[in-house]
C-alpha positions as CSV (number, residue, x, y, z in Angstrom):
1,X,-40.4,-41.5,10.8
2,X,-43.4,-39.9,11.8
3,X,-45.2,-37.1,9.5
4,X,-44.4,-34.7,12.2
5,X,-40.3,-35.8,12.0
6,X,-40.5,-35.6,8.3
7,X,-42.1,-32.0,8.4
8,X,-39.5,-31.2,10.7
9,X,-37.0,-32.4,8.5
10,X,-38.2,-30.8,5.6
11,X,-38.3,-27.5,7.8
12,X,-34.9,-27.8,8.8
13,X,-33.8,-28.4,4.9
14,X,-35.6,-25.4,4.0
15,X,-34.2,-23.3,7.0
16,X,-30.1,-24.2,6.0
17,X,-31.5,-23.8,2.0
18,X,-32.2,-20.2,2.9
19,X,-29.2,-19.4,5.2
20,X,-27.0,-20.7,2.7
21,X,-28.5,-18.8,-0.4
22,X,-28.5,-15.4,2.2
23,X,-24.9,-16.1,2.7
24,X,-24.1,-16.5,-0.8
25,X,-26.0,-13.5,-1.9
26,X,-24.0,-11.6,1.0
27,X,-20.8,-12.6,0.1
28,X,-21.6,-11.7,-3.8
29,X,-22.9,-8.6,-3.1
30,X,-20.0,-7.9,-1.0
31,X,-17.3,-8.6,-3.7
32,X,-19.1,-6.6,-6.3
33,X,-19.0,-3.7,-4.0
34,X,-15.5,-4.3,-3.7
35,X,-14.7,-4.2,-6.5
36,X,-16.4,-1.5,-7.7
37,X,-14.7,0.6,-4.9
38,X,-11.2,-0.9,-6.0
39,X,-11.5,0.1,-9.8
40,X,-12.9,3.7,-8.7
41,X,-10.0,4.5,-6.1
42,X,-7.8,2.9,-8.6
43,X,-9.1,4.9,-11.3
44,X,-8.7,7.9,-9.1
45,X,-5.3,7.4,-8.1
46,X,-4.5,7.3,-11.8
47,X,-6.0,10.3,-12.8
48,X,-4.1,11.8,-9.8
49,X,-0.6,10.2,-10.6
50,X,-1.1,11.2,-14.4
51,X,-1.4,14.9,-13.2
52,X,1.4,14.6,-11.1
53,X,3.4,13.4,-13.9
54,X,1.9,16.4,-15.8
55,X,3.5,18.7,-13.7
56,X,6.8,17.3,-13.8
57,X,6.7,17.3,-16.7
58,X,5.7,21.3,-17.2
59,X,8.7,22.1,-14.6
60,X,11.4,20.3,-16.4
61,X,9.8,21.6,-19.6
62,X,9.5,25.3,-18.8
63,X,12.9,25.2,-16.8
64,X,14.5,24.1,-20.2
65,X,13.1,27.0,-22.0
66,X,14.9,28.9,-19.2
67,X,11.5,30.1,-17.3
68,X,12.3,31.4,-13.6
69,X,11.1,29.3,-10.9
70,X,8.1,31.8,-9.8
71,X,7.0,32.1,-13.3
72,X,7.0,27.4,-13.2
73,X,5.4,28.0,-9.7
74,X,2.1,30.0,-11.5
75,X,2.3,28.1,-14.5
76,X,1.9,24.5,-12.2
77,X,0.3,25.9,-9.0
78,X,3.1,23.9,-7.5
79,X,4.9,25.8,-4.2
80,X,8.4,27.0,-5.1
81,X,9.6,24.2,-2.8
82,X,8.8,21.3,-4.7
83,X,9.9,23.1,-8.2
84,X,13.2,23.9,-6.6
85,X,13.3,19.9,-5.5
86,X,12.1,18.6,-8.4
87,X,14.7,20.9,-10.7
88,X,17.9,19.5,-8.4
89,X,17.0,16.1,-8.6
90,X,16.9,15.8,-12.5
Protein backbone atom coordinates (compact mmCIF):
# COMPACT_ATOMS: atom_id res chain seq x y z
CA UNK A 1 0.00 0.00 0.00
CA UNK A 2 0.94 3.43 -0.68
CA UNK A 3 1.47 6.10 2.26
CA UNK A 4 -1.52 7.83 0.84
CA UNK A 5 -3.80 4.29 1.17
CA UNK A 6 -2.46 3.79 4.52
CA UNK A 7 -3.41 7.45 5.72
CA UNK A 8 -6.61 6.74 4.24
CA UNK A 9 -6.98 3.78 6.02
CA UNK A 10 -6.05 5.11 9.17
CA UNK A 11 -8.62 7.95 8.51
CA UNK A 12 -11.30 5.67 7.88
CA UNK A 13 -10.39 3.71 11.31
CA UNK A 14 -10.54 6.85 13.13
CA UNK A 15 -13.79 8.09 11.36
CA UNK A 16 -15.95 4.53 12.41
CA UNK A 17 -13.79 4.80 16.00
CA UNK A 18 -15.66 8.10 16.54
CA UNK A 19 -19.10 7.16 15.09
CA UNK A 20 -19.05 4.21 17.19
CA UNK A 21 -18.02 5.81 20.58
CA UNK A 22 -20.87 8.89 19.50
CA UNK A 23 -23.29 6.12 19.25
CA UNK A 24 -22.51 4.51 22.39
CA UNK A 25 -22.41 7.65 24.32
CA UNK A 26 -25.95 8.33 22.63
CA UNK A 27 -27.44 5.35 23.49
CA UNK A 28 -26.05 5.57 27.28
CA UNK A 29 -27.10 8.81 27.74
CA UNK A 30 -30.37 7.86 26.37
CA UNK A 31 -31.06 4.96 28.95
CA UNK A 32 -29.98 7.07 31.89
CA UNK A 33 -32.46 9.56 30.93
CA UNK A 34 -34.85 6.82 30.86
CA UNK A 35 -34.48 5.81 33.51
CA UNK A 36 -34.38 8.54 35.50
CA UNK A 37 -37.85 9.56 34.01
CA UNK A 38 -39.17 5.92 34.76
CA UNK A 39 -38.24 6.02 38.66
CA UNK A 40 -39.66 9.78 38.90
CA UNK A 41 -43.22 8.98 37.18
CA UNK A 42 -42.97 5.85 39.13
CA UNK A 43 -42.24 7.57 42.20
CA UNK A 44 -45.05 9.90 41.43
CA UNK A 45 -47.62 7.44 40.72
CA UNK A 46 -46.84 6.05 44.12
CA UNK A 47 -47.14 9.01 46.06
CA UNK A 48 -50.43 9.44 44.15
CA UNK A 49 -51.83 5.77 44.67
CA UNK A 50 -50.73 6.03 48.46
CA UNK A 51 -53.00 9.14 48.78
CA UNK A 52 -55.68 7.51 47.05
CA UNK A 53 -55.47 4.72 49.47
CA UNK A 54 -55.47 7.41 52.21
CA UNK A 55 -58.67 8.48 51.31
CA UNK A 56 -60.29 5.25 51.30
CA UNK A 57 -59.16 4.70 53.94
CA UNK A 58 -60.61 8.08 55.87
CA UNK A 59 -64.16 7.22 54.15
CA UNK A 60 -64.42 3.76 55.41
CA UNK A 61 -62.96 5.01 58.66
CA UNK A 62 -65.15 8.14 59.28
CA UNK A 63 -68.28 6.13 57.89
CA UNK A 64 -67.65 3.63 60.73
CA UNK A 65 -67.69 6.23 63.31
CA UNK A 66 -71.07 6.96 61.76
CA UNK A 67 -69.89 10.52 60.09
CA UNK A 68 -72.53 11.77 57.34
CA UNK A 69 -71.35 11.65 53.93
CA UNK A 70 -70.99 15.63 53.46
CA UNK A 71 -69.11 15.82 56.67
CA UNK A 72 -66.49 12.43 54.73
CA UNK A 73 -66.83 14.72 51.62
CA UNK A 74 -64.99 17.95 53.63
CA UNK A 75 -62.94 15.78 55.60
CA UNK A 76 -61.42 13.99 52.03
CA UNK A 77 -62.16 16.77 49.51
CA UNK A 78 -63.57 13.82 47.74
CA UNK A 79 -67.13 14.69 45.64
CA UNK A 80 -70.11 13.05 47.40
CA UNK A 81 -70.13 10.74 44.34
CA UNK A 82 -67.19 8.76 44.83
CA UNK A 83 -67.89 8.57 48.87
CA UNK A 84 -71.32 7.36 48.09
CA UNK A 85 -69.47 4.69 45.50
CA UNK A 86 -66.76 3.83 47.53
CA UNK A 87 -69.27 3.22 50.81
CA UNK A 88 -71.56 0.64 48.57
CA UNK A 89 -68.87 -1.21 47.27
CA UNK A 90 -67.35 -2.25 50.73
Amino acid sequence: MSEEELELQHKKKDWIYIQKSSIEFATKTGLQQGLEQGLEQGLEQGLEQGEWNAKIKMVLNAHQMGLPVQTICTLTGLGEDEVVSFLQKS
